[in-house]
GUMISE-284405 format. One line per field, with one value per residue (C-alpha): residue in one letter; chain; x, y, z. Coordinates in nm, 2 decimals. Each point is the difference from the previous one (the first is absolute). Layout:
residu	(a,...);
chaine	(A,...);
east	(X,...);
north	(Y,...);
up	(Z,...);
END
This chain:
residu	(x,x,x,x,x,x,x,x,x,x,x,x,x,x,x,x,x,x,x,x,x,x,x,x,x,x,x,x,x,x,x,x,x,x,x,x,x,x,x,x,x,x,x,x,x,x,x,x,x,x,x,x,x,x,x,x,x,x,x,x,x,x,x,x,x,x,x,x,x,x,x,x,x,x,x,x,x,x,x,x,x,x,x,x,x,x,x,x,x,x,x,x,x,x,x,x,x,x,x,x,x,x,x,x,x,x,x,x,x,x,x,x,x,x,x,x,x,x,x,x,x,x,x,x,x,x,x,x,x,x,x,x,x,x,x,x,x,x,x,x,x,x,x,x,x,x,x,x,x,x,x,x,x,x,x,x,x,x,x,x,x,x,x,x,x,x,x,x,x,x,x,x,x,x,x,x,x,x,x,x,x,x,x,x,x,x,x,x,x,x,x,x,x,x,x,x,x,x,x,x,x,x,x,x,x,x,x,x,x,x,x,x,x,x,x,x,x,x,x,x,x,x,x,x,x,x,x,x,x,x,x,x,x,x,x,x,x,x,x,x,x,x,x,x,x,x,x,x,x,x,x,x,x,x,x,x,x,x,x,x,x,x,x,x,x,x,x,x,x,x,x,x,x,x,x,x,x,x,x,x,x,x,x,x,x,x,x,x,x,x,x,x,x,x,x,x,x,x,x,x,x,x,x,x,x,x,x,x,x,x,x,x,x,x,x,x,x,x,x,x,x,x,x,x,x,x,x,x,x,x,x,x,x,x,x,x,x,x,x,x,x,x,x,x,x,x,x,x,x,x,x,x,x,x,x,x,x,x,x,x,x,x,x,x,x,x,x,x,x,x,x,x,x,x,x,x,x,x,x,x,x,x,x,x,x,x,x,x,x,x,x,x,x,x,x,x,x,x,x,x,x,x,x,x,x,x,x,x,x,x,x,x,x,x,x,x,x,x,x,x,x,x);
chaine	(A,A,A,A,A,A,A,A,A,A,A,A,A,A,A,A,A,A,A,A,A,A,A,A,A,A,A,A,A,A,A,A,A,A,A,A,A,A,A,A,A,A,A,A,A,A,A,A,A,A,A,A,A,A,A,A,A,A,A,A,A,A,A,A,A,A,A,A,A,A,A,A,A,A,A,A,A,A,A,A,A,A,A,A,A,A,A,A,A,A,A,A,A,A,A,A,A,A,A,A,A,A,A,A,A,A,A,A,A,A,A,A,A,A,A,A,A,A,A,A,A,A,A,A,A,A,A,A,A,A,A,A,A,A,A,A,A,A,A,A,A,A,A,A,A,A,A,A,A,A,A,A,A,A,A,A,A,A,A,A,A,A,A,A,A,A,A,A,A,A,A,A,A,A,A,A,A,A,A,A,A,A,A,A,A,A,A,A,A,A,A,A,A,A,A,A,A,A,A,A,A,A,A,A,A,A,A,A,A,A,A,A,A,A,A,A,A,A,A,A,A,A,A,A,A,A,A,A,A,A,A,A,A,A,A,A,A,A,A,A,A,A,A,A,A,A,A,A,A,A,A,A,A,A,A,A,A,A,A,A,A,A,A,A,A,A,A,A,A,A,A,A,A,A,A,A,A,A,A,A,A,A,A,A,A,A,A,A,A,A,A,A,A,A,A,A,A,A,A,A,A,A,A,A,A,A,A,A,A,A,A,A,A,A,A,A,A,A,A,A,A,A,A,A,A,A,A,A,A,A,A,A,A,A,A,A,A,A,A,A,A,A,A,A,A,A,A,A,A,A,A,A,A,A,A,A,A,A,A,A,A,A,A,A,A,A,A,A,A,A,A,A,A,A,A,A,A,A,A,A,A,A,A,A,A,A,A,A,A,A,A,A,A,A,A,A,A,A,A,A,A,A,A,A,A,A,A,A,A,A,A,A,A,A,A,A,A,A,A,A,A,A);
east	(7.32,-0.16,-0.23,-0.13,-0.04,-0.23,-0.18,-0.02,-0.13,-0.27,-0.14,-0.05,-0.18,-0.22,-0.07,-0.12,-0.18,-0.18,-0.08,-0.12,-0.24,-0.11,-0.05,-0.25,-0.21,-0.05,-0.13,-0.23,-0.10,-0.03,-0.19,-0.25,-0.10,-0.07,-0.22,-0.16,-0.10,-0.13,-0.20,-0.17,-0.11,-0.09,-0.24,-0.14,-0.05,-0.24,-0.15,0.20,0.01,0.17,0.27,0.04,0.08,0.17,0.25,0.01,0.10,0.32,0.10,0.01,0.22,0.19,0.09,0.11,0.21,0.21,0.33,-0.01,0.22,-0.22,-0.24,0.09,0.12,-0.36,-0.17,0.25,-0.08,-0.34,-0.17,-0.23,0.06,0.04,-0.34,-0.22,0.20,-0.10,-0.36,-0.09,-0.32,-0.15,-0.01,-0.24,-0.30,-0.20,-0.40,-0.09,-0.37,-0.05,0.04,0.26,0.08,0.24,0.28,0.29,0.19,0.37,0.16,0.05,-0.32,0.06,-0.32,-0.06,-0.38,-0.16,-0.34,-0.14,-0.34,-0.13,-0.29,-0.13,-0.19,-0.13,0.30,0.30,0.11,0.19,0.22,0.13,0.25,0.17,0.36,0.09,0.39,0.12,0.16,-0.30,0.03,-0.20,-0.06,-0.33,-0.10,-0.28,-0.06,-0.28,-0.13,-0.21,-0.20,-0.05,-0.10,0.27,0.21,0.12,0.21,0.17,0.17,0.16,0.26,0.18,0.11,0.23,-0.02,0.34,-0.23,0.19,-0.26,0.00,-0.29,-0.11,-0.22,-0.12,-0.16,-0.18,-0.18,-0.19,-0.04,-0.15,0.21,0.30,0.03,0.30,0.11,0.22,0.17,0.19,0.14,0.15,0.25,0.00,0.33,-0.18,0.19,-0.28,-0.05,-0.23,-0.17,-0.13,-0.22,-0.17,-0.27,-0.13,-0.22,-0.02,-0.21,0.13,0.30,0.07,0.33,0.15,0.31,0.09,0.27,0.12,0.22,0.19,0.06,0.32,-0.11,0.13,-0.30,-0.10,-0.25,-0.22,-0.19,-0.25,-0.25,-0.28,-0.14,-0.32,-0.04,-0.30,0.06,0.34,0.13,0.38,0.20,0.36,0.15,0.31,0.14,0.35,0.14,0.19,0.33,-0.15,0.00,-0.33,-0.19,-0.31,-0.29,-0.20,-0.33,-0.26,-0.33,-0.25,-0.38,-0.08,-0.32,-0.01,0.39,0.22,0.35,0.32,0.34,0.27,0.34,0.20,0.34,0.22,0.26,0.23,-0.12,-0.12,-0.32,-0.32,-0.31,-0.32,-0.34,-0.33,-0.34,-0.34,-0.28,-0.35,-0.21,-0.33,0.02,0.36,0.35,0.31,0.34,0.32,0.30,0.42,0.28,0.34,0.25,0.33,0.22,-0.22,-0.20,-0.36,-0.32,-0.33,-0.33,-0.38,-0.32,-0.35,-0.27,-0.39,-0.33,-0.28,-0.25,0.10,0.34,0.30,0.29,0.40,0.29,0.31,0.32,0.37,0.29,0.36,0.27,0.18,-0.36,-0.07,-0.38,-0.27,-0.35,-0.30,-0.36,-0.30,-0.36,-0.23,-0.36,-0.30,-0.27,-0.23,0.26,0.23,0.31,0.25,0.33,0.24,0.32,0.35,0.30,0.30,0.31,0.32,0.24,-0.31,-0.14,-0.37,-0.25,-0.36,-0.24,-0.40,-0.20,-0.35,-0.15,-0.29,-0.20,-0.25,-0.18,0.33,0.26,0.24,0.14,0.28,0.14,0.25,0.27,0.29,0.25,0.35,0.28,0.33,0.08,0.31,0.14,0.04,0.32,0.04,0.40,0.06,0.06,0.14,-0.22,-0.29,-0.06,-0.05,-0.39,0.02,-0.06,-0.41,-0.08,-0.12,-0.33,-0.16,-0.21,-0.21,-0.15,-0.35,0.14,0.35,0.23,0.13,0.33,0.15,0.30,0.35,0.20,0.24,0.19,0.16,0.32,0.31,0.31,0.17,-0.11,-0.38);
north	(1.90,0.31,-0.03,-0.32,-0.02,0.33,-0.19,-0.32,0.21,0.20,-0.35,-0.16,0.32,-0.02,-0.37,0.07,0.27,-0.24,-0.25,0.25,0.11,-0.39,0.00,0.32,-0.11,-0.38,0.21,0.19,-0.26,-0.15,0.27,0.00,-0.32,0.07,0.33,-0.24,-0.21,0.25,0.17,-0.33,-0.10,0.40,-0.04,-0.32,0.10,0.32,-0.22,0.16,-0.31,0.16,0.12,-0.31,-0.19,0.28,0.02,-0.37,-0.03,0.24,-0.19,-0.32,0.19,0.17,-0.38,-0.13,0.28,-0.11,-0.15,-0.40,0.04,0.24,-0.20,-0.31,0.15,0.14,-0.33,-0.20,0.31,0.00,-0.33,0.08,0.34,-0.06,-0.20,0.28,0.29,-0.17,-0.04,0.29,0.09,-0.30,0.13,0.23,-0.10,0.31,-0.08,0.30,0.00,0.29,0.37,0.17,0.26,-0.07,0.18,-0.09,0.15,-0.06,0.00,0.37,0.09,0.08,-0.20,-0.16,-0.03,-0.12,0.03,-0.25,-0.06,-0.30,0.05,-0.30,0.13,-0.29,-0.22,0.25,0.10,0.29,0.06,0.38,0.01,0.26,-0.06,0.27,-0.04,0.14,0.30,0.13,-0.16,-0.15,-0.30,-0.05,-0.34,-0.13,-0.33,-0.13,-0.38,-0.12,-0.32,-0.10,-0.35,-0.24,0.31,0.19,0.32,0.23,0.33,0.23,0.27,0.18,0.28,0.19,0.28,0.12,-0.09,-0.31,-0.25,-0.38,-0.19,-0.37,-0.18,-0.39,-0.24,-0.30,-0.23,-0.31,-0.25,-0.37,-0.13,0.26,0.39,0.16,0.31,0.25,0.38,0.28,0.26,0.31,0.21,0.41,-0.10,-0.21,-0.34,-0.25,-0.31,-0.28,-0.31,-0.28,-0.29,-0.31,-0.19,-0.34,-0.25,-0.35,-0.21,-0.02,0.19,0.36,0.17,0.34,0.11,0.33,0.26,0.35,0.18,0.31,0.36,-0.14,-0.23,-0.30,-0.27,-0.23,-0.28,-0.20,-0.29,-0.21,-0.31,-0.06,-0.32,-0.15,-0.34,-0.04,0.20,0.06,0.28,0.04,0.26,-0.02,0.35,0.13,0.30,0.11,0.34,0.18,-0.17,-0.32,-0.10,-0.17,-0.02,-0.30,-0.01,-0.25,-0.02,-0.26,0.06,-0.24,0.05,-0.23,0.06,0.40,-0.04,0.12,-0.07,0.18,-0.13,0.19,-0.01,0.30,-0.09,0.32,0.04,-0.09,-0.34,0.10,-0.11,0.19,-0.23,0.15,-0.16,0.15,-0.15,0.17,-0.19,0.15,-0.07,0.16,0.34,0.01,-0.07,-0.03,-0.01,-0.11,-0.03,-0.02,0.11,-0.10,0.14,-0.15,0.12,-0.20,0.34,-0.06,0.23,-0.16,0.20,-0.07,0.21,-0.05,0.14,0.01,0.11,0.11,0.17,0.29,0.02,-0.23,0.04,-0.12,-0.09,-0.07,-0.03,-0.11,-0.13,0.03,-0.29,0.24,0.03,0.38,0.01,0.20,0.06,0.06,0.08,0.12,0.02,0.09,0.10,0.03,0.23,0.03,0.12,0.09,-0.19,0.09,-0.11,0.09,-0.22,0.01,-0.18,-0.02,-0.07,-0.23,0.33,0.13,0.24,0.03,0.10,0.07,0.05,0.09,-0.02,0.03,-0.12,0.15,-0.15,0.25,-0.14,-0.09,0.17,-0.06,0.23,-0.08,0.24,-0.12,0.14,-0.20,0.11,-0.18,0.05,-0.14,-0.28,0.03,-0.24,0.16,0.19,0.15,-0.06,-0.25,-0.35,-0.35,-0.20,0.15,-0.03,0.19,0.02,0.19,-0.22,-0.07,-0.38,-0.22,-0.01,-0.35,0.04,-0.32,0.24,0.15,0.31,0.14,0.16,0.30,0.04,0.32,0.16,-0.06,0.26,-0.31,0.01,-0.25,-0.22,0.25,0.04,0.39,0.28,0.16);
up	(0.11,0.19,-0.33,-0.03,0.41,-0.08,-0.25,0.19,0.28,-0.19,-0.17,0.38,0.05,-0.25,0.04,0.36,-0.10,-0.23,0.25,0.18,-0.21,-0.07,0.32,0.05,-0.29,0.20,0.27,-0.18,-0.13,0.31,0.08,-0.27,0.11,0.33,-0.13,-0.20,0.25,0.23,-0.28,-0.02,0.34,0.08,-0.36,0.14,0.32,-0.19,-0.22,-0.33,-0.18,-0.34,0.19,0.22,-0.36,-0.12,0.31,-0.01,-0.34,0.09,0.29,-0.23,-0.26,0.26,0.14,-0.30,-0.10,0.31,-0.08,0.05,0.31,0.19,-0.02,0.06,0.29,0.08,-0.07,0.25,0.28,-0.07,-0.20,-0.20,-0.09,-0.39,-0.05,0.20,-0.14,-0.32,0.09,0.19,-0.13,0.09,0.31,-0.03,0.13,0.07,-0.21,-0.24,0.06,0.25,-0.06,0.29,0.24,0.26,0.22,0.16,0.30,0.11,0.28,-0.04,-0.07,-0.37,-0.20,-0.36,-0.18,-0.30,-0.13,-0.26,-0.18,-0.21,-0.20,-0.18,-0.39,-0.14,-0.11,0.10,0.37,0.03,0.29,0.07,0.33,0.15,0.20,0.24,0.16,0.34,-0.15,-0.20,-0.32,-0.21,-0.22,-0.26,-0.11,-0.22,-0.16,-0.20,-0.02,-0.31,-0.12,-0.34,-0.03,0.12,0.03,0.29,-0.06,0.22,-0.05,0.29,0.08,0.28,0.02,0.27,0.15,-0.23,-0.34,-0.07,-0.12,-0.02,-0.16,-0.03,-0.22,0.01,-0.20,0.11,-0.27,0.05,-0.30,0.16,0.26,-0.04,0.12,-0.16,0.22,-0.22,0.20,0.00,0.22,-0.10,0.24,0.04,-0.20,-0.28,0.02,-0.02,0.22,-0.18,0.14,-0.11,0.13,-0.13,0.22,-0.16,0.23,-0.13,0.21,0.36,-0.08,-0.08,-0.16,0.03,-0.21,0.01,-0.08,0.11,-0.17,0.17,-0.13,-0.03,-0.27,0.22,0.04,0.29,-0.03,0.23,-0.04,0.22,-0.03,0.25,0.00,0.21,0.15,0.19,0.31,-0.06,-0.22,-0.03,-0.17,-0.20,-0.12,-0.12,-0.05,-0.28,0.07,-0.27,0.05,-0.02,0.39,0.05,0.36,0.08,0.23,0.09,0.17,0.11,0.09,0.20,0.08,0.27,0.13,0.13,0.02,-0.28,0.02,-0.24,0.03,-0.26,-0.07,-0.14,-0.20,-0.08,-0.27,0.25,0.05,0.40,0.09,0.18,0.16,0.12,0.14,0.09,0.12,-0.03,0.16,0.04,0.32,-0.03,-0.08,0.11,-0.26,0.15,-0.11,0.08,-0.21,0.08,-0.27,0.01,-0.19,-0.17,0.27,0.26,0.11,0.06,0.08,0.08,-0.03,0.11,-0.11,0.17,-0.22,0.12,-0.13,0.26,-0.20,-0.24,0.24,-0.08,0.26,-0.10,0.25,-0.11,0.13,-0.13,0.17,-0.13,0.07,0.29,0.16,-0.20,0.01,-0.27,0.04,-0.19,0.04,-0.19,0.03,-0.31,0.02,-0.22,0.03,-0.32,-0.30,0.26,0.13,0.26,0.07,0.30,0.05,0.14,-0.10,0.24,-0.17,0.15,0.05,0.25,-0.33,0.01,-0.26,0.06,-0.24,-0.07,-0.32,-0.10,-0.34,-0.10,-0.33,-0.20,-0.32,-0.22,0.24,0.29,0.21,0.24,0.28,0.21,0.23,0.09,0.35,-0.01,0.31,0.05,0.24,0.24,-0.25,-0.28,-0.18,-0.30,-0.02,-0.30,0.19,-0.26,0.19,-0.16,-0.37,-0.26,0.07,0.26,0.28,-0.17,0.03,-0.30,0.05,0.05,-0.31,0.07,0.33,0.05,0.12,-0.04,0.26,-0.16,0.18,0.09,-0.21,0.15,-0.19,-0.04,-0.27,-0.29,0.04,-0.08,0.16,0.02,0.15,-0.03);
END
């Protein structure tokens, strides 16, 4: 009897010892994707566009290697996280027509730069950058555009300051009324992600169908028709992660006059619903703005913008407005002066973090410089201790991609939905 209670004893061991270790590989996966995430936002806040696709292809593999449960339990805490973890990189909004140099200070003084340069030779722009962290180390970057015809190609790579190297390449072909877009990223590991995307117009309506498939090897595909009727253009789309759970949106347009009007509705996996509205109208040599989201759970956030052109100087005000009364602000003014354009803005974010930043374009024959410095503090508000009620994007809001100009709001240090201790 002593025996078998030995035995019986020594299995219960080992199956908590088991369970255990289930349970610290959920957590680092947990947090993998919360790396990933932040890896994306802090290379799109620099402009790093290869790694921003790079990171946000890991934080759409590290979601769906996520047991079921997890995140269901995610997607009921926080709608919507499946369908933007899946979708990431259409976030990135940052154009890749200027060369640039910028730096950026914390709150404890320690600062991050980067140096770029485009140089257009004929049919091919090259782009060299340099990425500078707060502890010294450095990242290279260099990506090369090319036209042949109805042909566009790109080729890039990155690599860290440790010598790991990823590198991108992408295709775009135009043949009548159809582009076909064909890519591929390749981590410092060497698992591949591909894409894939088809563009056909056919009188007033256009189609998208597209794919991504993961280093994983598990695929996710999107689809979208556009379709114009008079001064109304409306929008259906739908997107299938790898387990088959599909998300919609739908969007309607209206010109009426110098108004133009969206209305949208967002559908998760989970059947929960998102609306959001917005209204440009242009008075003059003034556009404003004004637009109100609400999400499933019945939270909403409004936002305005006031844009306005006097001369070579065009001034932005913005300012949005959380549900509890949280408010964010926004300005910037840019100038031209011959080949010369300046920039100096400020972005306060809801928690009270502020950013302030100054750039200055400068075009010679078929080059752009860029130098730029960027200050960021921390607001009274903010914490980095992991809190549920944040999700796993750190606490950065979906930006309202239909916007002129786009808040860039201020890391959280909030982390993903997981129960335990950090």
């Amino acid at each position: 009897m002593l025996f078998v209670s030995c035995i019986a004893t020594s299995l219960r061991a080992a199956e908590r010892e088991t369970l255990r270790e289930k349970i610290r590989e959920r957590f680092e996966q947990i947090q993998t994707l919360r790396q990933s995430t932040k890896d994306f936002f802090e290379a799109k806040d620099s402009g790093n566009k290869d790694a921003a696709l790079a990171a946000a292809d890991k934080v759409k593999s590290a979601w769906e290697s996520l047991p079921d449960t997890w995140k269901k339990s995610i997607e009921e805490k926080h709608p919507g996280t499946a369908e933007r973890a899946g979708s990431l990189k259409d976030e990135y909004e940052i154009p890749e027509s200027a060369s640039a140099s910028s730096t950026a200070t914390g709150p404890a003084g320690r600062s991050a730069s980067s140096e770029s340069t485009f140089t257009r030779d004929g049919n091919t722009v090259t782009k060299d950058a340099t990425f500078t962290g707060p502890n010294g180390k450095t990242a290279d970057q260099d990506v090369t555009w090319k036209k042949d015809g109805n042909t566009v190609s790109r080729d890039g790579s990155t690599t860290t300051s440790g010598g790991k190297t990823a590198s991108s390449s992408d295709t775009w072909t135009k043949d009548g009324n159809t582009i076909q877009h064909e890519g591929s990223t390749t981590l410092p590991n060497g698992k591949t992600a591909t894409r894939d995307d088809t563009w056909t117009k056919d009188g007033n309506t256009v189609t998208h169908e597209g794919s991504v498939t993961g280093p994983n090897g598990k695929t996710a595909s999107s689809d979208a028709t556009y379709t114009r009727e008079g001064n109304t253009i409306t929008k259906d789309a739908s997107y299938t992660g790898p387990n088959g759970k599909t998300s919609t949106a739908e969007s309607t347009f209206t010109k009426d006059g110098n108004t133009v009007s969206r209305d949208s509705n967002y559908t998760g996996p989970n059947g929960k619903t998102a609306t959001s509205d917005a209204t440009w109208t242009k008075d003059g040599n003034t556009v404003s703005r004004e637009g109100s989201t609400t999400t499933s759970g019945g939270k909403s956030i409004s936002s305005s913008d006031t844009w306005k052109k006097d001369g070579n100087t065009v001034q932005h005000d913005g300012t949005s407005t959380t549900g509890s009364g949280k408010t964010a602000t926004r300005s910037d003014t840019w100038k031209k002066d011959g080949n010369t354009v300046t920039h100096d803005g400020e972005n306060t974010g809801f928690r009270g973090n502020s950013v302030s930043r100054e750039d200055n374009f400068q075009r010679s024959g078929n080059s752009v410089s860029h130098e730029g410095s960027t200050i960021a503090s921390r607001g009274s508000g903010w914490t980095p201790k992991y809190s549920d009620e944040n999700d796993i994007f750190g606490g950065r809001e979906r930006p309202d991609r239909s916007a002129a100009n786009r808040e860039k709001p201020q890391h959280s240090g909030a982390a993903a939905h997981r129960t335990g201790r950090r």
